[in-house]
C-alpha positions in Angstrom: 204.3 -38.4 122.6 204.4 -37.4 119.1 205.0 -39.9 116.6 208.1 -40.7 115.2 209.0 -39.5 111.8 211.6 -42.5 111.0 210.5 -46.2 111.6 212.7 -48.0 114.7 213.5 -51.4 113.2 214.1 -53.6 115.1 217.8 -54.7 114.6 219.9 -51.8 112.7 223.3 -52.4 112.5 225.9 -50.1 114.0 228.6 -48.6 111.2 230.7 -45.7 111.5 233.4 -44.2 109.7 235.9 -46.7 110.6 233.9 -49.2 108.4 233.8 -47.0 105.5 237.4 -46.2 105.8 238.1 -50.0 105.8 236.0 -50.7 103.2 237.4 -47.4 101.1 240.8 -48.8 101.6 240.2 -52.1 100.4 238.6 -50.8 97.3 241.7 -49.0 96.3 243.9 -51.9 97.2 242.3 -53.4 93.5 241.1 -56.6 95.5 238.0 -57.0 96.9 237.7 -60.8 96.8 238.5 -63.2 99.3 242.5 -63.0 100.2 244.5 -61.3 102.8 241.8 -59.3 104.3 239.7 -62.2 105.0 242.6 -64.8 106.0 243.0 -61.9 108.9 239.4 -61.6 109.6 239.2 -65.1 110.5 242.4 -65.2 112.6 241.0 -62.1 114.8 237.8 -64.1 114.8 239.3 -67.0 115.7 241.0 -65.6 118.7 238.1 -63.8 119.8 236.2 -66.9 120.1 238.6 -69.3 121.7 238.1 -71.8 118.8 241.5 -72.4 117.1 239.9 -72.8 113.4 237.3 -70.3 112.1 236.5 -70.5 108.3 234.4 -67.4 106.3 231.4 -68.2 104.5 228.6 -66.4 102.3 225.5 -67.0 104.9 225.3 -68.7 108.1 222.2 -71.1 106.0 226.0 -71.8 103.9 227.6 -72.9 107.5 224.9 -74.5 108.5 224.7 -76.9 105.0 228.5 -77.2 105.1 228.9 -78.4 108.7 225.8 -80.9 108.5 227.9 -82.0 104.6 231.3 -82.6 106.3 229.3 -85.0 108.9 228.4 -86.9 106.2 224.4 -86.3 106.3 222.6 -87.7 103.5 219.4 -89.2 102.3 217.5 -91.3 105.1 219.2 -89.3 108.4 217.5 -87.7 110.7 218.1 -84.2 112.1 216.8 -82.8 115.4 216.3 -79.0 115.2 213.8 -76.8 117.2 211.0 -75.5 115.7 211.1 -72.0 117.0 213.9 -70.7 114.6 214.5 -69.2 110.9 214.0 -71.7 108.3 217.5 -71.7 106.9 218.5 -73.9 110.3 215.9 -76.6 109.2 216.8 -75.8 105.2 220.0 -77.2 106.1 219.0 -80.7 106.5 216.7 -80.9 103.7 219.3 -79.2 100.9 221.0 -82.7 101.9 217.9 -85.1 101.5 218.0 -85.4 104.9 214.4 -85.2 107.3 214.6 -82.6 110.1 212.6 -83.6 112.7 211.3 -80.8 115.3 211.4 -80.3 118.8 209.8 -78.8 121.4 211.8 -75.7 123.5 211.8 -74.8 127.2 209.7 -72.3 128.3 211.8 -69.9 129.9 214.9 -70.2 127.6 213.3 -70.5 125.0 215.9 -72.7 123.8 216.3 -77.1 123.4 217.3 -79.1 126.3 218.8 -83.0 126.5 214.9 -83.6 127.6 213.4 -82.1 124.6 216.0 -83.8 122.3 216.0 -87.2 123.7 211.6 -87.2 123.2 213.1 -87.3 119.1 215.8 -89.4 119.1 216.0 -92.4 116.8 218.2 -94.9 115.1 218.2 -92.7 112.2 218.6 -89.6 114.0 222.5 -88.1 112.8 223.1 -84.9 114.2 221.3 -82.4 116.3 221.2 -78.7 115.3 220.9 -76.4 118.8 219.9 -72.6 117.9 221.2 -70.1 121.1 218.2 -68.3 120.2 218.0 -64.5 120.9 221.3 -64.6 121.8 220.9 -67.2 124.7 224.0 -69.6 125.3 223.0 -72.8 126.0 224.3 -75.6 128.4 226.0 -77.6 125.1 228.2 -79.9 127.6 225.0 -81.0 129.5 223.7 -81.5 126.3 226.7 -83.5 124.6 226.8 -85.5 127.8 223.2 -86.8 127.4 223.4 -87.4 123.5 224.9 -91.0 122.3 228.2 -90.1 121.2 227.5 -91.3 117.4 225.3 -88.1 117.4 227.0 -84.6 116.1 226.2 -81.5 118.0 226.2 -78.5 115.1 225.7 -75.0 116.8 223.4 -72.5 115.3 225.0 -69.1 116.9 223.9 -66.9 114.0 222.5 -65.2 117.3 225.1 -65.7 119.7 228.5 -64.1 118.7 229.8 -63.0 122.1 227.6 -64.9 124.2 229.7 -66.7 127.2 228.8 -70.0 128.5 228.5 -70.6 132.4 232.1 -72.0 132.4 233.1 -68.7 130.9 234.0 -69.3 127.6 232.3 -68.2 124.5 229.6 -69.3 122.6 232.0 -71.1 119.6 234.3 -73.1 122.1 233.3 -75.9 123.1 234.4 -78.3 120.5 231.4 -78.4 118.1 231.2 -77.2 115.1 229.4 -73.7 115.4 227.9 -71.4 112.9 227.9 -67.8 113.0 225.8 -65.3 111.0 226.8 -61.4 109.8 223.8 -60.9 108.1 222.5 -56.7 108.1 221.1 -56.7 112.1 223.2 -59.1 113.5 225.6 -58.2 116.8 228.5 -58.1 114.5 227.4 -56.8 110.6 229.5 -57.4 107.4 226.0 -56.6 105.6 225.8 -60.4 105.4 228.3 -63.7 105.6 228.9 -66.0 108.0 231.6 -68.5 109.7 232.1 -71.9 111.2 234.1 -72.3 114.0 235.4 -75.7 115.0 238.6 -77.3 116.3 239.1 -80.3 113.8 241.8 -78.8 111.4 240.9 -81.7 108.8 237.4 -80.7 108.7 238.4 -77.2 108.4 240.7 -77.7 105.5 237.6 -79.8 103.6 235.4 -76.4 104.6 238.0 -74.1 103.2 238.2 -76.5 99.9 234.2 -76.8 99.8 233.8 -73.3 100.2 235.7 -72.5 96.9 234.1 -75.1 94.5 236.0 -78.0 95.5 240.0 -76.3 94.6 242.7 -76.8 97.4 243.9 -73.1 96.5 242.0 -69.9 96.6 242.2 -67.2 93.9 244.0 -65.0 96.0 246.8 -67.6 96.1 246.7 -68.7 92.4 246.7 -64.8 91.8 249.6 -64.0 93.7 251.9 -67.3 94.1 253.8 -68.5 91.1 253.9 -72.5 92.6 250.0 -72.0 92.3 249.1 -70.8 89.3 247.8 -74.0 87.8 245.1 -75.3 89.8 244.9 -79.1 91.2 242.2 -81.4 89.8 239.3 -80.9 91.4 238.2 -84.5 93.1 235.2 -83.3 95.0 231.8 -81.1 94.2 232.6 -78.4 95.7 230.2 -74.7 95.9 230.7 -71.2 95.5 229.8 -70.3 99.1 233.2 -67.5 99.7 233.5 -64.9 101.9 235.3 -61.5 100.3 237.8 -59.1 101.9 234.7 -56.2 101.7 232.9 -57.9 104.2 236.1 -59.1 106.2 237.1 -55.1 106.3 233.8 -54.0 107.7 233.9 -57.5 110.0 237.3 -56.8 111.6 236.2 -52.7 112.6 233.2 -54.6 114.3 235.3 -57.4 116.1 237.7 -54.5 117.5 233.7 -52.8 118.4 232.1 -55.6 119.3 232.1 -55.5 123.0 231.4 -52.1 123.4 228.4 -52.6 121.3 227.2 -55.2 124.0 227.5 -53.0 126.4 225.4 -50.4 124.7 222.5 -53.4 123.8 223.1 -54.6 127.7 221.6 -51.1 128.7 219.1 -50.9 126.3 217.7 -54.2 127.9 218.1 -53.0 131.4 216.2 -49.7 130.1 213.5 -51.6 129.0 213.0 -53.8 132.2 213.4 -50.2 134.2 210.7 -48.8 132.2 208.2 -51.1 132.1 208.3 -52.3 136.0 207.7 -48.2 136.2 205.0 -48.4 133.9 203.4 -51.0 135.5 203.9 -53.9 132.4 203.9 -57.6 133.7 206.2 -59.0 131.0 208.1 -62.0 131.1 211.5 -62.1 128.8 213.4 -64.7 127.8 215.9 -66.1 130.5 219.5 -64.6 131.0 218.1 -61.9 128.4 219.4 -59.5 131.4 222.6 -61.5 132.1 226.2 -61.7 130.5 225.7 -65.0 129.6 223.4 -63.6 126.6 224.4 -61.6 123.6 221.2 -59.7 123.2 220.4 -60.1 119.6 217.1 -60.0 120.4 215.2 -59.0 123.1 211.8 -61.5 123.2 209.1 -60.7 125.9 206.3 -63.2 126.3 203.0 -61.2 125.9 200.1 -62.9 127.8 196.8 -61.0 126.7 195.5 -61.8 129.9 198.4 -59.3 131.0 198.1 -57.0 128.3 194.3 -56.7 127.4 194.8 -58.0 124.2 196.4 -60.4 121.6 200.3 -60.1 120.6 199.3 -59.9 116.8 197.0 -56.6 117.4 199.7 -55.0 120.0 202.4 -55.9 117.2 199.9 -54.0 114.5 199.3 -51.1 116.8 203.1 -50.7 117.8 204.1 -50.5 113.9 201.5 -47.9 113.5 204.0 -46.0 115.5 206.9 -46.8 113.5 208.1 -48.8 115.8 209.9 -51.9 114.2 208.3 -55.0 116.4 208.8 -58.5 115.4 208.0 -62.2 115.9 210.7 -64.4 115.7 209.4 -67.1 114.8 206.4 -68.3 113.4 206.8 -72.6 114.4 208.1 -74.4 111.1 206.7 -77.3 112.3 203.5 -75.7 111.6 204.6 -74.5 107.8 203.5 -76.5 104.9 207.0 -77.1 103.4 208.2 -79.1 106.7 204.6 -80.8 108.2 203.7 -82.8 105.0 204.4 -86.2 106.7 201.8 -85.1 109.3 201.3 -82.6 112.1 203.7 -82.4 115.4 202.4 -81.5 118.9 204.8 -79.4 120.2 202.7 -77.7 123.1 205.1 -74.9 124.5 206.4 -73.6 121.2 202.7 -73.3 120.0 201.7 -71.4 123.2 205.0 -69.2 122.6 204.6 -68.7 119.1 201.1 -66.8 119.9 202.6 -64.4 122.9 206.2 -64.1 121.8 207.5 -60.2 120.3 210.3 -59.1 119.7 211.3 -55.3 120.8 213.7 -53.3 118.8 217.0 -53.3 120.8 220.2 -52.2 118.7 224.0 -50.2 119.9 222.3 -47.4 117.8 219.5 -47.0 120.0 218.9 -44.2 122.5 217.4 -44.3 125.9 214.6 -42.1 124.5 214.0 -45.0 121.6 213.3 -47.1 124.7 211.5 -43.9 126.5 209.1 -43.9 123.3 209.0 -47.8 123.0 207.8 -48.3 126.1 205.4 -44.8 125.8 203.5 -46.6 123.6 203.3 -50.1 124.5 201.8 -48.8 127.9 199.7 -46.6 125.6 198.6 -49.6 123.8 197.6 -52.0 127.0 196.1 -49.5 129.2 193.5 -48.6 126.2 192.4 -51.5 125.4 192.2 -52.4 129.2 190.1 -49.7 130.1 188.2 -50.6 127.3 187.6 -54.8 128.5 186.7 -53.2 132.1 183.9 -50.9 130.5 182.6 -53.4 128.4 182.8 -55.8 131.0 181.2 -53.1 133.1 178.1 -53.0 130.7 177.7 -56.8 129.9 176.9 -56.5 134.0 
């Protein structure tokens, strides 16, 4: 199979003319900041989800600081966050003075679990930050249930937007406070941005106020409403961590698309399984990555070189050779200087992931022959090299 001319990255997000056109029309509206556009965004959102409160953000790392800030997390707390995720989950904690302390995952979901959680627990542990990674929606009410009840649950979802939980709602309604991410290959792109998702309206309103440097009022009402031209003393540091009605435009085309789009990722997936049980590939993916209960962000196979006749990191080098986007996701932070300096942390089953796991490009905008030419080439890539262990085990006989 000749080799492709464009690289396949893994995550590319899905925009069409719609987007344009909503972007083009808020242009010419002569504001492009965060007002109307947005408001609507996050009532759309909000309905989508189930959760009755949804607040825009710059970044899901911004909802991640701002949900561990309204819990009151400070110097001297403790907070539980796996290992296996991007750093901006574990940043969260330490742009607070806080100390996140890492756990370990399960080995199929890839994911936290009450056990893993309760092995880190103590009395200066705060909150616990649980990452639905690659899209995986975890069990939170088992969880909550096992946790003492001084100890918040914040949801990293920057994965999960349109995951469903077993009890059929979505990732985002069961009562924590959940953060979402927008960033260029999420599910649902605004380029990048986030939101928090809660049902506390108090806390919401102190998001909303933090959000915009501390003021109760946004510009788009001290712009447009007389009674709020002069703004209120400000009694709180505050940041400058808005959302704008660019992105909302963009966000609200992919809300209306965002469940076709799953659809499309769901077959990709399926595609790929298909492919490789043809080809003859013993790969093991994350759980549910098959299953409605997962949004498919990414797609993460476990590959064994004693299945694939050779190590992840020279099948990841030989797949990009063919322009095709593979990825790890993620490399342990436990094991990064930044986060070990108080000492090292066994964590046994994210280690032994962290040296098999790959990520395979899986978007809406791919094509069944993307996956054809994927898998082409993976089974290109293990068959050499396992030819090539068999002869030289041949002549070391």
């Amino acid at each position: 199979m000749k080799k492709r001319a464009t690289f396949l990255t893994f995550g590319t997000p899905d925009f069409t003319d719609a987007e344009i056109d909503a972007v083009s029309r808020v242009m010419r509206s002569g504001w492009v900041g965060m007002g109307q556009e947005t408001i609507a965004f996050e009532k759309e959102l909000s309905e989508y989800i189930g959760a009755p409160e949804v607040v825009t953000v710059n970044s899901c790392t911004s909802a991640l600081f701002l949900a561990l800030l309204v819990e009151g997390i400070g110097p001297g707390d403790e907070i539980i966050v796996p290992s296996l995720t991007w750093c901006a989950t574990a940043n969260a904690a330490l742009y607070l003075g806080a100390t996140p302390v890492f756990s370990d995952v399960d080995p199929q979901s890839m994911c936290v679990t009450p056990e893993t959680i309760a092995a880190k627990i103590t009395p200066r542990t705060k909150a616990v930050i649980v990452v639905h990674y690659g899209g995986y929606a975890i069990d939170v009410d088992t969880l909550r249930a096992s946790l003492p009840a001084n100890i918040a649950i914040i949801e990293d979802a920057a994965h999960a937007l349109g995951a469903v939980h077993s009890n059929g709602k979505r990732v985002g309604a069961s009562g924590n406070t959940v953060c979402f991410s927008f960033y260029a290959n999420k599910n649902l792109s605004t380029a990048d941005g986030g939101a928090i998702a809660l049902f506390d309206s108090d806390k919401a309103e102190h998001l909303r106020c933090l959000r915009m440097g501390g003021l109760e009022s946004n510009a788009w009402s001290r712009f447009t409403k007389p009674s709020t031209v002069f703004v209120a003393g400000i009694a709180e540091l505050g940041y400058k961590m808005n959302f704008t009605d660019l992105q909302a435009a963009i966000g609200r085309v992919q809300l209306q698309r965002l469940d076709g789009m799953a659809v499309i990722r769901k077959k990709v997936a399926e595609n790929y399984r298909k492919s490789m049980t043809e080809a003859g590939l013993d790969i093991s993916f994350q759980s549910l990555a098959f299953d409605n209960h997962h949004a498919r962000h990414l797609l993460v196979g476990v590959f064994d070189p004693k299945k694939t006749g050779m190590r992840r990191d020279e099948l990841l080098l030989g797949l990009r050779d063919s322009n095709i986007g593979a990825s790890i996701h993620y490399c342990p932070l436990h094991r990064q200087p930044l986060y070990c300096k108080a000492g090292l942390t066994n964590l046994p089953v994210t280690e032994r992931l962290s040296d098999q796991i790959m990520t395979l490009p899986i978007s809406a905008r791919m094509t069944l022959d993307d996956v054809e030419y994927v898998i082409h080439h993976l089974t290109k890539l293990t068959k050499k090299w396992q030819a090539y262990d068999q002869h030289q085990t041949y002549k070391d006989k």
